[in-house]
C-alpha positions in Angstrom: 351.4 185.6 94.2 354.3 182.9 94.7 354.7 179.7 91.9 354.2 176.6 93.8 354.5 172.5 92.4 351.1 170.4 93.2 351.1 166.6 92.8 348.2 164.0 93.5 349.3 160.7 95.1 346.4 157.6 95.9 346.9 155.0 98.3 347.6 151.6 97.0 345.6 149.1 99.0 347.5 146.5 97.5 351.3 147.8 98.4 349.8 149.9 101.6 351.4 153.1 100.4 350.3 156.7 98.5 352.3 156.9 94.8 351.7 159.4 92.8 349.3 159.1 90.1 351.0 159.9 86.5 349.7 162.5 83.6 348.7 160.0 81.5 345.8 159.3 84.3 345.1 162.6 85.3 347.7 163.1 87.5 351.3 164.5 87.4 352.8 167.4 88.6 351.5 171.2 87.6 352.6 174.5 88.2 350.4 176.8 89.6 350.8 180.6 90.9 348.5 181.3 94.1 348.4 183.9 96.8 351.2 183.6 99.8 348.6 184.6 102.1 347.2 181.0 100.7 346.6 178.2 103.9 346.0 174.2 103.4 342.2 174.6 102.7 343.0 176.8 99.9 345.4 174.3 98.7 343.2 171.6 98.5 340.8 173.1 96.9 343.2 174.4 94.2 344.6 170.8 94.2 340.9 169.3 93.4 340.1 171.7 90.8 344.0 170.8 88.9 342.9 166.8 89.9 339.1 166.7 90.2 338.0 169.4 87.6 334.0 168.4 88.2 334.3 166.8 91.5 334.9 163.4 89.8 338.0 161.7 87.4 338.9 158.1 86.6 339.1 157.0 90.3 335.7 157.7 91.4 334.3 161.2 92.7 336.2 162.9 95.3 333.0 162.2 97.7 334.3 159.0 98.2 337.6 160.1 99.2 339.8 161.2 102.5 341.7 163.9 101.6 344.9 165.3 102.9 347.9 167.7 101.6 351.2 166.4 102.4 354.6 168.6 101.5 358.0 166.6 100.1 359.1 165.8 104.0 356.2 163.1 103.8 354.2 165.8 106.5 351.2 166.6 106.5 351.0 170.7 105.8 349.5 172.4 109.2 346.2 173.8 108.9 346.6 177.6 109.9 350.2 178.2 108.0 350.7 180.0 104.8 352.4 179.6 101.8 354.6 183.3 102.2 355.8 181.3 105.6 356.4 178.2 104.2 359.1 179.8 101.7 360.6 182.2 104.4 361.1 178.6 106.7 362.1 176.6 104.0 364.1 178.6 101.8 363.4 176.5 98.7 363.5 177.5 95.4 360.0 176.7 94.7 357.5 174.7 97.2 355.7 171.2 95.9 352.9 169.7 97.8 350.7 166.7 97.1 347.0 166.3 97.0 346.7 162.8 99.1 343.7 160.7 98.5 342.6 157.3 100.6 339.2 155.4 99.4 337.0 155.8 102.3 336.1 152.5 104.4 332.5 151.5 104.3 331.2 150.5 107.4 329.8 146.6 107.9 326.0 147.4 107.7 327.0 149.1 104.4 328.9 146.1 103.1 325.9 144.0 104.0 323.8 145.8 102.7 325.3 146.0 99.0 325.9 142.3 98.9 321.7 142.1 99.7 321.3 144.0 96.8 323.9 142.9 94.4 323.5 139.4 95.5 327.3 139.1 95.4 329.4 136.9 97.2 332.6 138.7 99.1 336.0 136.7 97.9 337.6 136.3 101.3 341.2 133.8 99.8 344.0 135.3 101.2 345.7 137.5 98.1 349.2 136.1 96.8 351.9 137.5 98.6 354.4 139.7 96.6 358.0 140.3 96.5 358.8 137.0 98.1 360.6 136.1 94.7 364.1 137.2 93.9 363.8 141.0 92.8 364.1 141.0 88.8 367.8 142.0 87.6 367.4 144.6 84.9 370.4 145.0 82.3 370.0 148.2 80.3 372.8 148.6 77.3 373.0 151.6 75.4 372.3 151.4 71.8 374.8 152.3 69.8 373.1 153.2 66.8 370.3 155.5 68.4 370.7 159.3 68.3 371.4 159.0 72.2 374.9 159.7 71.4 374.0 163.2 70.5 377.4 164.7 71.1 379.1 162.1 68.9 378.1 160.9 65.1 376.9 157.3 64.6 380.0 156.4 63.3 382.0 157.4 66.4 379.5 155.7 68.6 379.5 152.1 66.8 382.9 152.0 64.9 384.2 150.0 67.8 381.2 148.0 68.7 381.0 144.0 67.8 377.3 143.1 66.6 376.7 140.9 68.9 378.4 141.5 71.9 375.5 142.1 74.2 373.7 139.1 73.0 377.0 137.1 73.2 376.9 137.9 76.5 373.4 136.4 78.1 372.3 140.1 78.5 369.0 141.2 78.1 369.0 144.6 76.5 366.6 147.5 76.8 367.8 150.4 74.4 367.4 153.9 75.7 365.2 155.9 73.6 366.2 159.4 71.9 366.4 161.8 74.7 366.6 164.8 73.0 362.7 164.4 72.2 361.6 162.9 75.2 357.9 164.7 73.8 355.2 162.6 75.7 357.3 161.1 77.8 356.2 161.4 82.0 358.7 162.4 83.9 357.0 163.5 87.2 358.7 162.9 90.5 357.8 160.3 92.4 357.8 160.6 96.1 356.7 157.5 98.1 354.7 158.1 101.2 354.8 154.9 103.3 353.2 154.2 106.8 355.3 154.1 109.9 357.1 150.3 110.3 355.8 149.6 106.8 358.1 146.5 105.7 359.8 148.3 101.9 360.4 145.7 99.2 364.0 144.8 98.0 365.1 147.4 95.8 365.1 145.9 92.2 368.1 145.8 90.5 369.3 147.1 87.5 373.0 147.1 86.0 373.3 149.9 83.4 375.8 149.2 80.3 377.9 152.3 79.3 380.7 152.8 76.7 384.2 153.9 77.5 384.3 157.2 76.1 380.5 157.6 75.6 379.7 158.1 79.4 378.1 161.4 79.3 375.3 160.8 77.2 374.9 157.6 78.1 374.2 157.9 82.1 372.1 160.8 81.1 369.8 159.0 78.7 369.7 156.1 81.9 368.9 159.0 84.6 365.7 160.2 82.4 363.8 157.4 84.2 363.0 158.7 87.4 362.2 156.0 88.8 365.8 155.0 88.9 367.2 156.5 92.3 364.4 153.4 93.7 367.3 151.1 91.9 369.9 149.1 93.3 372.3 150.5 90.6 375.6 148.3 89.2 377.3 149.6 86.5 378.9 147.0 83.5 381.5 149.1 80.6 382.0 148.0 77.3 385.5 148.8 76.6 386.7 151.0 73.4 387.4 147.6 71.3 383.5 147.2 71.8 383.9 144.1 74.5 382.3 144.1 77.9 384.4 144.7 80.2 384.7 141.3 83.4 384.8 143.9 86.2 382.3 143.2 88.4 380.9 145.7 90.4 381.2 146.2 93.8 381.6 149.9 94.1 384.7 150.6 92.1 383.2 150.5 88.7 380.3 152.9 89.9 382.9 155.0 91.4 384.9 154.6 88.2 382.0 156.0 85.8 381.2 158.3 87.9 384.6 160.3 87.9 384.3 159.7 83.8 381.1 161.2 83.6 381.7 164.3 85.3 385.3 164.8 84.0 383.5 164.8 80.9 380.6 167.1 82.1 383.1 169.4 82.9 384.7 169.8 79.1 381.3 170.0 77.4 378.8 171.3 79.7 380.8 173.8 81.7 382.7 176.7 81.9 385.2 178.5 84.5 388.9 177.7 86.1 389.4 176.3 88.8 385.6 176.0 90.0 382.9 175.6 87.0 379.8 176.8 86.5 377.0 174.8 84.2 375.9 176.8 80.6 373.2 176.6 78.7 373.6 174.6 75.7 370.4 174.5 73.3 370.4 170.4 73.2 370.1 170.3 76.8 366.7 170.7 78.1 364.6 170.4 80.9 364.8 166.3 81.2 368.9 166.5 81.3 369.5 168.7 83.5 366.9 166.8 85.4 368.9 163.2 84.8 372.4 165.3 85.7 370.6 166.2 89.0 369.2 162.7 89.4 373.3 161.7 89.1 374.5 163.7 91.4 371.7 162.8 94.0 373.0 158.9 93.4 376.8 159.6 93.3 376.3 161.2 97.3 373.7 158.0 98.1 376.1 155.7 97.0 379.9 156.9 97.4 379.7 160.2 98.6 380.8 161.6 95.8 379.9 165.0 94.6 381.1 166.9 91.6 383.7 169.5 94.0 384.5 171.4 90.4 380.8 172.7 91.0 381.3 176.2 92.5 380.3 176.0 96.3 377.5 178.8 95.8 375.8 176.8 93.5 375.9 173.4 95.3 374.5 175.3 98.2 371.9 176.9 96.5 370.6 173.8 95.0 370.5 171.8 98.3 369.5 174.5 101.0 368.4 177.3 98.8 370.9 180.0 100.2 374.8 181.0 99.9 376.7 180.2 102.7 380.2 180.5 100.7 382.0 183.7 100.0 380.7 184.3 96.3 383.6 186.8 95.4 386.1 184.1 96.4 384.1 181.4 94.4 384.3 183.5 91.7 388.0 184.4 91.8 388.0 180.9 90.9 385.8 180.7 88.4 387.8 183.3 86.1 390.8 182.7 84.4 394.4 183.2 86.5 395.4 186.4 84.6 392.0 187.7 85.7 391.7 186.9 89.1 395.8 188.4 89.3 394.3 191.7 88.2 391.0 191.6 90.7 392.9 190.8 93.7 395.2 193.9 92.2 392.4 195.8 92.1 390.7 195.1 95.3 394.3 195.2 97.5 395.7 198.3 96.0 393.8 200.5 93.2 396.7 202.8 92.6 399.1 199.7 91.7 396.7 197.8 89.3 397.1 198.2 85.2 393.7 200.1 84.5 393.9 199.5 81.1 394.1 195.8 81.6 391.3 196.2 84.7 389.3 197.8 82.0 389.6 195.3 79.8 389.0 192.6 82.0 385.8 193.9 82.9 384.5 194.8 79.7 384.7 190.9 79.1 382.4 190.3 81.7 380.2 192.8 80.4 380.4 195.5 83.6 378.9 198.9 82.9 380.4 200.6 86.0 383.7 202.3 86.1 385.9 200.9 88.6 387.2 203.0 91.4 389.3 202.6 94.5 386.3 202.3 96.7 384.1 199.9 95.0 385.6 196.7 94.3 383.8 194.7 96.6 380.6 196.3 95.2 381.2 195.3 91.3 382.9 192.2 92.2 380.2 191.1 94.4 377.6 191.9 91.2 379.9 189.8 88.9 380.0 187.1 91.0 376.5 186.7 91.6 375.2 187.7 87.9 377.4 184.9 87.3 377.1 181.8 89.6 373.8 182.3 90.5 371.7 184.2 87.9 372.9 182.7 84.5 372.7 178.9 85.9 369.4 179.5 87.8 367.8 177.5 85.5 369.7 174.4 86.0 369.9 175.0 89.9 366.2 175.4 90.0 366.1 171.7 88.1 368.4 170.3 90.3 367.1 171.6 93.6 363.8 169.3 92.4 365.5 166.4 92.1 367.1 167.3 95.5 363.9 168.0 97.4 362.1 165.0 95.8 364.6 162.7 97.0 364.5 164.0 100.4 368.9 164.8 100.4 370.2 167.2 102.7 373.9 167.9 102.4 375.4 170.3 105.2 378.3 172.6 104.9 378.9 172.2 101.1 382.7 173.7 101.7 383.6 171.3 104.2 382.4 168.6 102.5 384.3 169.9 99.1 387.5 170.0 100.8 387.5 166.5 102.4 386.9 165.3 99.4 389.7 167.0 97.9 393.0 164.9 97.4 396.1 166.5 99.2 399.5 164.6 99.8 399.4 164.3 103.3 395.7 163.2 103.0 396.3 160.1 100.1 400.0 158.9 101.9 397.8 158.2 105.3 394.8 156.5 103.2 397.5 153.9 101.9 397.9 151.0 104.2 401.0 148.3 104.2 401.1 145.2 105.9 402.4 145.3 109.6 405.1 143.1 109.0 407.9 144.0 105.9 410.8 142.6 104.9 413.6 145.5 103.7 412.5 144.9 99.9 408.8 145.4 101.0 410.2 148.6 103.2 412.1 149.9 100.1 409.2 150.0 97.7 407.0 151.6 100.5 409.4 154.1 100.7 409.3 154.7 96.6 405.5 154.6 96.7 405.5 157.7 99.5 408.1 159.4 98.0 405.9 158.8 94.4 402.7 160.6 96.3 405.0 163.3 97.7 406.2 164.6 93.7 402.8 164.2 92.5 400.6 167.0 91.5 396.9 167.4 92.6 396.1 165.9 89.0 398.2 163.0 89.7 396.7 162.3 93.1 393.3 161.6 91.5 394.7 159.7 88.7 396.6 157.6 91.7 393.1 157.5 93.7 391.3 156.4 90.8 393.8 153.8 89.4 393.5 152.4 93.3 389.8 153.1 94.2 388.0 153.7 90.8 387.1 157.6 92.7 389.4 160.8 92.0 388.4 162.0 95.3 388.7 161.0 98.7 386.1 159.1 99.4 386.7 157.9 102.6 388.6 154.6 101.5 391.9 153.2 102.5 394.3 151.6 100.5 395.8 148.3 101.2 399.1 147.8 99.4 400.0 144.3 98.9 403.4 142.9 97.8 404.3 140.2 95.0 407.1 139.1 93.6 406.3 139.6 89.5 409.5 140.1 87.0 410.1 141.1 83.5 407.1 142.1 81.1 404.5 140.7 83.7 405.7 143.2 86.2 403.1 146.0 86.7 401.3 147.8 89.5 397.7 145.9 89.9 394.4 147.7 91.5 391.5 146.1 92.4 389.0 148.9 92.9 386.1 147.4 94.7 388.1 146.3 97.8 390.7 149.5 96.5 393.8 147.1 96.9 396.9 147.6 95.1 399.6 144.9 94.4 403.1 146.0 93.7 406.2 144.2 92.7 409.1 144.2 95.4 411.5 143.4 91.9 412.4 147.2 91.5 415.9 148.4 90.8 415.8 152.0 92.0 413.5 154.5 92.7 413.3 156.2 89.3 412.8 152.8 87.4 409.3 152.4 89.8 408.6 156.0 89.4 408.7 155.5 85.5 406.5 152.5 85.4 403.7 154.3 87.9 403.8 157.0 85.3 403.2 155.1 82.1 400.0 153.5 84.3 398.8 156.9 85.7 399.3 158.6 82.2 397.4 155.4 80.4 394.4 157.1 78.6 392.4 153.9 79.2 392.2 151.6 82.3 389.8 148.3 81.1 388.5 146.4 83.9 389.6 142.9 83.8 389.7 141.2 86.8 386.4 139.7 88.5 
């Protein structure tokens, strides 16, 4: 028996497309266990006894219905294959397919006929046309006195924030609900199925209103809608002092939040080194982890940003359902330095390693096998995958859903991870000067290079986000351009949607501009003031 995911989605005469019908009218999306030997006709027939327990529901009987069985590419399954093959192909975690139904067209004669006996007229006025309007702007704020916040107290949350400030501000507020009891709350996927060279609406958009220092929660209570990802997304921050911040967003605030929220998924959510692995905390259920994976899914869509603290394994798991990625190396960085000192002892030379300390070090990650000279590879190996791929397999299997519903496909994880990755040879290309210089300009290009060249990897992404709004490389280059600002107004200036920064040429020496970069990298708090 293998677990499968079955969904029912009607066509919509109206928008000429199959969505998926909801819980709360007999639809939404159950879990099932049937044979792997099972083939399409078996799965439609399981799918109409989960959707059509007596042959009829809400919509009508399933008589008057054409009937197909469609899996999340959009294609429809092939008749003869089986559900054992299906995973073997795939490789997926766990395999969803959708019950499609279509109202079947009555034929002219039976139209006719009908109207003889009803003694109806047909309505034959064009319908209004929809979605030649502007597409509605949606502002969602976070409210500040809802238990949202649930890794902060009430007072943290609102201690800062002025009454009125969203009101003040001609926005029209939609306060998240509690999403730690999201109780009857739908939250099946949604996966349009749209007819070739069918013409898609403007996406509507929807600006979503965070707090500086309450990102976390916030973006995940937002993500619980899954309808979101269907969004054109802008984000708006309200600054610590409780003011909304004028930055408008063009892609620098998104980028912005986005390296907020998952510095701070990696503090409370996480735990390793160098590369992290998610945990189970018992306020974090089903509809978060969902929302998290709904956030990473929009942070590739829209910057191609993805969270490279992740372990490799586990990004790769979740998006092609296998490990590509040497898990004893992902795990070297996952433990702590002093740990991975006395593995790489361990594995490079037995007789040289502390086996007290080895001991030690193992009993903390709870091995029950006595290490020997021979079997490093073999324990290490067990570790690792006990580790990044057994204890978070409940959150990889929640993202992998959100992955597979929204149709992403990210290739070569590790590649990926390491062009994203800020390196000092890879940030002093991405900064562009102006042809042209005069010798001041040439002098502060030379302090701004020499700057990058001293800076640690933690001060190249406080440099890339100060300058792009991302702390990786996200493919942007930065334009550097030169004013002539003195005394107390003199500052570095970033604008992070066009990822231009403004410097003064009204340096003295090199160690005077290298002090004033640092008290702006260091700054705890960048606000967003410039439209």
């Amino acid at each position: 028996m293998r677990k499968i995911e079955m969904g029912w989605m009607n066509y919509d005469e109206g928008e000429e497309t199959f969505k998926q019908v909801r819980t709360r009218k007999g639809g939404g999306t159950r879990k099932v266990h049937v044979s792997k030997d099972s083939q399409k006709s078996d799965l439609i027939q399981e799918a109409i006894q989960l959707f059509f327990g007596d042959g009829k529901n809400t919509l009508g009987e399933i008589t008057d219905f054409e009937v197909d069985l469609k899996n999340y590419k959009d294609l429809s399954v092939d008749e003869h294959t089986t559900v054992g093959k299906l995973y073997a192909e795939t490789k997926l975690p766990i395999l969803r397919f959708y019950l499609t139904t279509k109202k079947k067209k009555h034929s002219v004669s039976d139209v006719e006929e009908d109207l003889a006996v009803t003694g109806q007229e047909l309505d034959i006025s064009s319908p209004t046309e929809e979605g030649t309007g502007d597409p509605d702007v949606v502002y969602i704020g976070s409210n500040a006195e809802s238990e949202v916040s649930f890794l902060y107290s009430r007072e943290q949350t609102s201690s800062n924030l002025e009454v009125n400030i969203l009101e003040d501000s001609n926005i029209v507020t939609l306060f998240t609900e509690d999403i730690i009891n999201f109780g009857d709350q739908s939250l099946d996927d949604t996966l349009p199925l749209s007819p070739v060279n069918n013409t898609h609406p403007e996406k509507t958009k929807r600006i979503l209103v965070v707090h500086r220092g309450h990102v976390l929660p916030e973006l995940i209570a937002h993500f619980s809608d899954e309808s979101v990802l269907e969004k054109d997304i802008k984000i708006q921050h309200i600054a610590p002092d409780g003011k909304l911040e004028r930055g408008h967003d063009e892609g620098g605030v998104v980028r912005d939040c986005l390296a907020e929220f998952w510095n701070e998924f990696y503090d409370q959510c996480t735990l390793g080194s160098s590369f992290k692995v998610p945990f189970l905390r018992h306020d974090f259920g089903q509809q978060h982890w969902e929302s998290v994976g709904r956030i990473i899914v929009f942070g590739w869509q829209k910057e191609k940003y993805l969270p490279v603290k992740i372990a490799p394994v586990i990004m790769e798991q979740v998006a092609s359902g296998c490990v590509k990625s040497n898990i004893i190396e992902n795990f070297l960085k996952y433990v702590s330095e002093p740990e991975r000192i006395v593995f790489q002892a361990w594995q490079s030379d037995f007789n040289s390693v502390d086996k007290e300390e080895l001991l030690e070090v193992l009993d903390v990650h709870s091995c029950r096998k006595m290490p020997t000279e021979n079997n490093a590879e073999e324990v290490l190996q067990e570790l690792a995958h006990k580790k990044l791929i057994q204890e978070p397999a409940y959150v990889m299997e929640q993202w992998a859903n959100i992955f597979s519903n929204a149709v992403i496909r990210i290739e070569d994880i590790s590649s990926m991870y390491e062009n994203l990755q800020p390196t000092v040879r890879k940030v002093v290309r991405s900064v562009s000067f102006p042809e042209n210089m005069n010798a001041q300009q040439k002098e502060i290009q030379r302090y701004l290079t020499n700057y990058l060249r001293e800076s640690s990897t933690q001060g190249l992404c406080r440099f890339l986000r100060f300058c792009t709004g991302s702390d990786l490389l996200v493919g942007k280059t930065i334009t550097v351009n030169f004013t002539e600002v003195q005394g107390f107004q003199r500052r570095p200036i970033s604008h992070t949607c066009g990822c231009v920064l403004e410097l003064s040429v009204c340096y003295d020496s090199y160690p005077d501009f290298r002090s004033e970069m640092n008290k702006i990298m260091e700054s705890n708090v960048w606000v967003m003031d410039i439209i």
